[in-house]
N, C-alpha and C positions, 0 to 999 in steps of 0.2 A: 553243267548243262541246264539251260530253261528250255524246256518242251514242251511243246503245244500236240496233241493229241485229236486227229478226227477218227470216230470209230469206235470211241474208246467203249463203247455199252455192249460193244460183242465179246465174243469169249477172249479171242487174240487179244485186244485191245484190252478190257479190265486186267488180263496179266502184264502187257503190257506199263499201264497205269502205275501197277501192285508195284512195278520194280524203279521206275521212275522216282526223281524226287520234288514232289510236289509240280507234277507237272499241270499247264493246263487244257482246257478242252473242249471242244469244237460239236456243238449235239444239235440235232432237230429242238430238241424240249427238254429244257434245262430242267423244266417239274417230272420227267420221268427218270431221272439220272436214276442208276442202282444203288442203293444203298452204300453200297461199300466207295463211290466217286463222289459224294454227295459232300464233303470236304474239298474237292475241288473248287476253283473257280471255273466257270462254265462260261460260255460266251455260245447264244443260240445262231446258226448256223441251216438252212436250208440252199444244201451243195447245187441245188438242178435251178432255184431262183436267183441265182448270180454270187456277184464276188463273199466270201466271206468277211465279216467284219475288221477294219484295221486296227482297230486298236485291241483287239485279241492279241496283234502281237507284237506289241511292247514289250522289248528285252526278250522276245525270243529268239534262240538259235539255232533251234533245231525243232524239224518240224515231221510228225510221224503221221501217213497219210492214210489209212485203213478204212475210210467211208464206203458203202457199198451195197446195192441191195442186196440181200443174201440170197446166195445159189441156189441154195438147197431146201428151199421153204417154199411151199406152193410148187403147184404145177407148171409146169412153161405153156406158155401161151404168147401172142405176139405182143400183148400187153407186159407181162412180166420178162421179156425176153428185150424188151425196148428198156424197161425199169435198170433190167441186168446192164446194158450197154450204157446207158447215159449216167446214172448216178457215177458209171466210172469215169467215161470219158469227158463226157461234160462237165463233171461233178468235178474234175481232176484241173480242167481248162478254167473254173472258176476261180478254184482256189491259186492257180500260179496268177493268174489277173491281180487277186489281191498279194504277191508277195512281190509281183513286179514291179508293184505303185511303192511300195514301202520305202521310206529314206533310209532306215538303217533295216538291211535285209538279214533273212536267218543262213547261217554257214553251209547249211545241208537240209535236203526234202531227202526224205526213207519213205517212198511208196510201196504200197502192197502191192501185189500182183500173185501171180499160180502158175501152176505146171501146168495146165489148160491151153498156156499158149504152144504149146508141143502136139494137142492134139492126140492121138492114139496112133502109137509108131512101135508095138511090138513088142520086140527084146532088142530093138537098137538104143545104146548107150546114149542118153539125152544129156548134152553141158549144155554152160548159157550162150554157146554159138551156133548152137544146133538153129533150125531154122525154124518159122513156125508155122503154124497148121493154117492151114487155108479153109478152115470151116470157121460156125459162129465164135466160139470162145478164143481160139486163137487171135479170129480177127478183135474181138471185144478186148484182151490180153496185149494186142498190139497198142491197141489205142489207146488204152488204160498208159502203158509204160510213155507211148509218144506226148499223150498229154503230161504224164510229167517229166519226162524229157525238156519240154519247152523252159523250164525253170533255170537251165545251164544257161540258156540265153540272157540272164539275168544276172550271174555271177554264183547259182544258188548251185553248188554238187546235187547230185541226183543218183539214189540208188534208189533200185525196184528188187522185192522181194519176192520171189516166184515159189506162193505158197503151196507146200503138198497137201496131207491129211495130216493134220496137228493133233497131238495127243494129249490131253488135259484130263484132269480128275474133274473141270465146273462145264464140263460143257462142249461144242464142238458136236463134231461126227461119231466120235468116238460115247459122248454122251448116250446119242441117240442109240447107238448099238448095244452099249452093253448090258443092259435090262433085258433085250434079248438072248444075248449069248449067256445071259445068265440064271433063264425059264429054262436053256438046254437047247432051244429051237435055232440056234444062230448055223450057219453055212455060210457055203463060199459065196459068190455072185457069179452066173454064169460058169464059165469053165473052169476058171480058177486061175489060170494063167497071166491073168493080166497084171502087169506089174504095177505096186503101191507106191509112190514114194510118198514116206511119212518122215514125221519130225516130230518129238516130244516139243512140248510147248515153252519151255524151258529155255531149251535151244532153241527157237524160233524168237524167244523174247529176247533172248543175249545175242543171235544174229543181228537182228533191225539195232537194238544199242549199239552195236559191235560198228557198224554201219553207217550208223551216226559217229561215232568218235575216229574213226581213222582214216583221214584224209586221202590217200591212198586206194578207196575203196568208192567206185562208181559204176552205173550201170546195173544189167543183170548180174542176181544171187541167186540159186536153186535153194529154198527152204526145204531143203528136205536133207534126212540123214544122207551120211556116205554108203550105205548098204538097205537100200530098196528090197522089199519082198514081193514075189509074188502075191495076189488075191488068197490063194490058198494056204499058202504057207503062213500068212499072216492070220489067216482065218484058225490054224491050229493052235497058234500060239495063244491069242486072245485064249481061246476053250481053256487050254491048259492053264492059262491063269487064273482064269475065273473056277476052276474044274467042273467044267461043264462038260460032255459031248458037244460035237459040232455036226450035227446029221442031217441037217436041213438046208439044202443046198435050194439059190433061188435062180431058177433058172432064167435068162436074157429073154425069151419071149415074157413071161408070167412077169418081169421087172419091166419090159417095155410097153406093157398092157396095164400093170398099176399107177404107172410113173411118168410115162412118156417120154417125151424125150430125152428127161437127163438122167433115166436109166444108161444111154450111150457113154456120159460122164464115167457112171460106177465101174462100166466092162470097158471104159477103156484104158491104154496100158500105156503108163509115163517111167522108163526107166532112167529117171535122173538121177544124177549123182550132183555134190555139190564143188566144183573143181575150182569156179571163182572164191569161194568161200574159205575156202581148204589152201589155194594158191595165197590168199590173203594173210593165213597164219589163223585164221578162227581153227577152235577147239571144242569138239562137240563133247560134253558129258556125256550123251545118250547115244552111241552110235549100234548099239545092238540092241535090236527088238524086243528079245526076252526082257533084257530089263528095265525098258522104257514103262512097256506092260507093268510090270512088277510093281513098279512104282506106281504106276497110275492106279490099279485097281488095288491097291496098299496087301 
């Protein structure tokens, strides 16, 4: 496999990278690469200013799509809420422009995408034919997958990885937590109830590979484990790992008043399972919480 890489300076993506062999990589500022990509070859890329460069992909065949403004950084406002939508949608339209021009094209696009296209549905059991949410992220989710959709028109397979909360030791959401749950101060989010679907990062990196190499496999993926927690339940284990108490529960007003609107994101409830995934014959190593945990906070 020669792989080309957009994204790669996020957490996903440098593990990503870490498992790849010698892949290459697609960045705003090749001068700000992480340390650890900085052996890559780099090819600079501004997704929202048009097509990506062609000769980036020379002998590639496979291509991993991860570019994005990040969700969860900054407050939403109509400015960052347009940033959210286009670097995907548009960001995603530029990139199939330049794979459609290509004389010898790549055998498969591995898009990112989230459970966000599901919206907040409960304890109804979410697959990837569930339907999708008629609010922002859904719709942002839809457009994301359609722009890379457009690539089959081309000869190019197309799979979208519909990412949950991904569990890493460098980084992520779960970064951002556990310095908390580990002062003692950490709790649930709202009521507790709202269902997590999570995936060790592990597993989310051998998915999108898994996705690339087997012909067979197109369309919507649920990135997330086969056994989904509640908010709370999840919220006990973290403590028990970390051996912390968990007493500090934050309650939906007090998160909609710091955070605004993508406190709605945190209380809302995806209970995905991964059926496409599973139907495909992938083999999750981490499918129980406890010792995704485990491993993560060593």
């Amino acid at each position: 496999m020669q792989a080309i890489v957009t994204g790669a300076s996020g957490f996903i993506g440098r593990q990503l990278c870490a498992a790849l062999d010698k892949p290459k990589i697609l960045t705003r500022n090749v001068n700000r690469l992480p340390a650890e990509l900085s052996h890559l070859e780099a090819f600079e890329w501004d997704a929202l200013a048009g097509p990506a460069p062609a000769e980036a992909f020379e002998d590639v065949d496979t291509v991993f799509h991860l570019a994005g403004e990040p969700v969860a950084e900054g407050r939403w406002n109509a400015k960052k809420k347009a940033a959210i939508r286009d670097s995907r949608s548009l960001g995603t339209l530029n990139l199939v422009a330049t794979l459609s021009g290509l004389t010898s094209k790549p055998k498969v696009l591995v898009s990112a995408s989230a459970v966000g296209f599901y919206g907040s549905r409960g304890d109804e059991v979410l697959t990837e034919s569930s339907s999708p949410a008629q609010d922002y992220l859904g719709d942002v989710c839809r457009e994301w997958e359609g722009a890379a959709a457009t690539a089959e028109q081309h000869g190019i397979r197309t799979a979208f990885i519909r990412t949950g909360l991904a569990l890493g030791k460098s980084g992520g959401a779960l970064g951002r937590m556990l310095p908390i749950f580990k002062m003692g101060v950490g709790g649930r989010l709202g009521s507790g109830s709202q269902w997590m679907p999570w995936i060790h990062v592990t597993d989310l990196v051998r998915l999108f590979i898994y996705a690339a190499e087997n012909d067979q496999v197109r369309g919507p993926l649920n990135g997330a484990a086969p056994n989904p927690v509640t908010n709370r339940e999840f919220t006990t284990l973290l403590a028990r790992a970390v051996h912390r108490p968990a007493i500090f529960p934050a309650p939906a007003f007090g998160l909609r008043l710091g955070i605004g609107e993508f406190a709605d994101v945190l209380l809302g409830s995806q209970r995905a399972i991964p059926e496409a995934a599973l139907k495909a014959g992938f083999e999750f190593q981490y499918s129980d919480l406890s010792a995704a945990l485990a491993e993560v906070t060593g």
